[in-house]
C-alpha positions as CSV (number, residue, x, y, z in Angstrom):
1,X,-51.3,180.9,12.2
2,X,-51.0,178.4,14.8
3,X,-50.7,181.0,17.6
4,X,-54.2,182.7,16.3
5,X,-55.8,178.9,15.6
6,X,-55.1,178.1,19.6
7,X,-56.2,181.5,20.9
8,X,-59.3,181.3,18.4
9,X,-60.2,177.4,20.1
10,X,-60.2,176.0,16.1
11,X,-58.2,174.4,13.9
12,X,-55.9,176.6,10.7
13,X,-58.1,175.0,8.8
14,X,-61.1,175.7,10.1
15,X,-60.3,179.4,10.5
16,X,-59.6,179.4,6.6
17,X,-63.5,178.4,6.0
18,X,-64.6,182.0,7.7
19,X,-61.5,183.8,6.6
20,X,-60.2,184.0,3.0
21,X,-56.3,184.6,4.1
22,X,-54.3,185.4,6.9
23,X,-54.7,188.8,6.1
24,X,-58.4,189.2,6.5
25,X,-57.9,187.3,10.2
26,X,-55.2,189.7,11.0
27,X,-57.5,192.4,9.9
28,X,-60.5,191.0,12.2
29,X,-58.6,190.9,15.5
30,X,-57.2,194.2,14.7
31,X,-61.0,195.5,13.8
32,X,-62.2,193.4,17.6
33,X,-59.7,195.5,19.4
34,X,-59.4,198.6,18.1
35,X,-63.5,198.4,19.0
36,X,-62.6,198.0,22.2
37,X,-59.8,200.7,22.6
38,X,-62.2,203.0,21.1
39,X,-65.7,202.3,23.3
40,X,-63.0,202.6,26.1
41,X,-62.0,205.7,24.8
42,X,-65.8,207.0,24.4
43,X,-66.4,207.8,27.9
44,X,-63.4,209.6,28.9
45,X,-63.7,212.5,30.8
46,X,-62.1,215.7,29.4
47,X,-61.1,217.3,32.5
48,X,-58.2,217.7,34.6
49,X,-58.4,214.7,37.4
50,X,-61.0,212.7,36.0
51,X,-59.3,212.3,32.8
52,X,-55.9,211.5,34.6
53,X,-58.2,208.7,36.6
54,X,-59.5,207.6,34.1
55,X,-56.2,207.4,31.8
56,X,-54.7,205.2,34.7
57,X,-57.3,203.0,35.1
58,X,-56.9,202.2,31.3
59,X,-53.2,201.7,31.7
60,X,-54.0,199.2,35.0
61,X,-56.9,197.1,32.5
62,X,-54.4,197.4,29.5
63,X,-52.0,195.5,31.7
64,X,-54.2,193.1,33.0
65,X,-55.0,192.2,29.2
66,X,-51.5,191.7,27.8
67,X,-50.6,189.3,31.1
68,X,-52.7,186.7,29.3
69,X,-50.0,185.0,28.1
70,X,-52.1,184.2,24.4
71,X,-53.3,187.9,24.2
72,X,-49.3,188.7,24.1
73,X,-48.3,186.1,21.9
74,X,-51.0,187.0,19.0
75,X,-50.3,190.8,19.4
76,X,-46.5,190.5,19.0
77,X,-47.3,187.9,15.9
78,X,-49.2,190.3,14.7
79,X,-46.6,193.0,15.3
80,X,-43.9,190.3,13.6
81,X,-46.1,189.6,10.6
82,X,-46.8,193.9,10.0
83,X,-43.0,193.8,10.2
84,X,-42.9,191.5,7.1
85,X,-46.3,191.8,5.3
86,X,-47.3,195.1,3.7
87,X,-51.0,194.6,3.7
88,X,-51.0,193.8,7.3
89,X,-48.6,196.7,7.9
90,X,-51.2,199.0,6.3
91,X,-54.1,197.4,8.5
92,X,-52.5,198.0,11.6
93,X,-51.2,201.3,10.7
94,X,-55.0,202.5,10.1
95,X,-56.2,201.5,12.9
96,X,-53.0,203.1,15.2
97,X,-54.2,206.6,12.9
98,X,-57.5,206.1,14.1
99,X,-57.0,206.0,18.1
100,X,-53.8,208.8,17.5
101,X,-56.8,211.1,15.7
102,X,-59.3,210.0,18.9
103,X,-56.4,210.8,21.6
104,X,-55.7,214.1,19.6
105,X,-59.0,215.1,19.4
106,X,-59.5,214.5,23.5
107,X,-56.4,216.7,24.3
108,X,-57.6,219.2,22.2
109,X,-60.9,219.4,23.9
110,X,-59.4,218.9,27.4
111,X,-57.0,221.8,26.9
112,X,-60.0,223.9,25.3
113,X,-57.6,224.5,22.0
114,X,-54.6,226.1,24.3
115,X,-52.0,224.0,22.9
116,X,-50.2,224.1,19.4
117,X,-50.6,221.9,17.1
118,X,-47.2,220.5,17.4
119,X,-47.6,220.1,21.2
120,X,-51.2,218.2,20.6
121,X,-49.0,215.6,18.5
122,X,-46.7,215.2,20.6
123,X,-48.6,214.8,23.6
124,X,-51.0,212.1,21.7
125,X,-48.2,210.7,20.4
126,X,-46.5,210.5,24.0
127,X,-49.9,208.6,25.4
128,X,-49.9,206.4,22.6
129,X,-46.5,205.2,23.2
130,X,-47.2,205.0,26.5
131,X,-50.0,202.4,26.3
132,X,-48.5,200.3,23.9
133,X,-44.8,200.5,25.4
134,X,-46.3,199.5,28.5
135,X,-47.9,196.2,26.7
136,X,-44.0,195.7,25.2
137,X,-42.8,196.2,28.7
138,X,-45.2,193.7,30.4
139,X,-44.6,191.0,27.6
140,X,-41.3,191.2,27.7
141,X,-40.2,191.5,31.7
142,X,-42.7,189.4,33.4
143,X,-41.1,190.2,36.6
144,X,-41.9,193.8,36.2
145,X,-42.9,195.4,39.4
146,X,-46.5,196.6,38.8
147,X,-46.4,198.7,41.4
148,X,-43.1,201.1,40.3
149,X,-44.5,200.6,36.2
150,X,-48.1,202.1,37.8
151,X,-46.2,205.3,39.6
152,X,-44.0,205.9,36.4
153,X,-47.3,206.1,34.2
154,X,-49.3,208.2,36.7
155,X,-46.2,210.4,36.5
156,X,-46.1,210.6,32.9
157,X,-50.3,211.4,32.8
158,X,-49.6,214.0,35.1
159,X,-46.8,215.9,32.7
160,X,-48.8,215.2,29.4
161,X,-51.9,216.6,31.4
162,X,-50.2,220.0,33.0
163,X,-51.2,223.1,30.4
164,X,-47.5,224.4,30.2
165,X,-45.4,221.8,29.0
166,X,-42.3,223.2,27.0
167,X,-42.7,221.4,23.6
168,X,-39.9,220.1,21.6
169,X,-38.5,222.5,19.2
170,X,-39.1,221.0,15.4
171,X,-36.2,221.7,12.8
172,X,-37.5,222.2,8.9
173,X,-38.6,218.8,8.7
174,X,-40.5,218.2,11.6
175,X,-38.1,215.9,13.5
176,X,-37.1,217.1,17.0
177,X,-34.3,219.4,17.4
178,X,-31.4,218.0,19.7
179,X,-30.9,220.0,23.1
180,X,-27.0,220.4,23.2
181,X,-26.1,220.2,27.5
182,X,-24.8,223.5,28.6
């Protein structure tokens, strides 16, 4: 609470008179930036090269958020306190569904419904952990050269982009089969 108190500019206890627990603040900031992911998702492009700009310069903003150094410490308290807290756990799992379904939806248009189902999901799936692994990244290794982390996502935009990416094969239950090396 103290971490979203200083970032807020208020007291704990002044947060409590607008919020009745630390669930519904936890559920605000998650609200505030999912609002944001999701107008910067709006005006994507759908095709080729100007989506694959466009991705980047999301990733390059993305990164230039999480170097606030209180933007990083409320989203991993946040990630700490879905860890322990079920309610919050179902909060920000909503609102990861939500920009999954939104990604999802732009492949499928983008690709103009040539991909399977199974290589939709794993391609949003692939972007989403991309974003939010490049967050972790940044948090955690300061140091990081932004330049090399910037060439590694292009190159990862640029395979999730291509039309014929072999998909993972999926055993009975959906997880992915392991390739045995020749």
């Amino acid at each position: 609470m103290a971490e979203i108190a200083i970032e807020a500019g208020m007291s704990v206890g002044h947060i409590y008179r607008y919020f009745a627990n630390k669930e519904a603040i936890i559920s605000a900031i998650v609200q505030d930036d999912l609002d944001q992911v999701l107008c910067d998702m709006s005006d994507l492009p759908i095709h080729g090269a100007q989506l694959r700009s466009a991705l980047v310069e999301r990733v390059e903003r993305a990164v230039t958020l999480v170097c606030n150094p209180a933007k990083a410490i409320l989203m991993a308290e946040i990630s700490a306190e879905a860890a322990r807290n079920p309610a919050v756990c179902e909060i920000v799992r909503e609102a990861d569904k939500e920009v999954f379904e939104r990604l999802r939806a732009l492949f499928s248009t983008a690709f103009g419904g040539q991909l399977s189902c199974a290589d939709l999901d794993a391609r949003t799936l692939m972007l989403q952990l991309l974003f939010q692994g490049v967050a972790v990244q940044i948090t955690r290794n300061p140091g990081l050269n932004k330049d090399t982390l910037f060439a590694l996502v292009t190159l990862t935009i640029d395979v999730l982009l291509k039309q014929h990416v072999q998909p993972p094969e999926l055993d009975a239950t959906g997880a992915i089969k392991r390739r045995r090396p020749p």
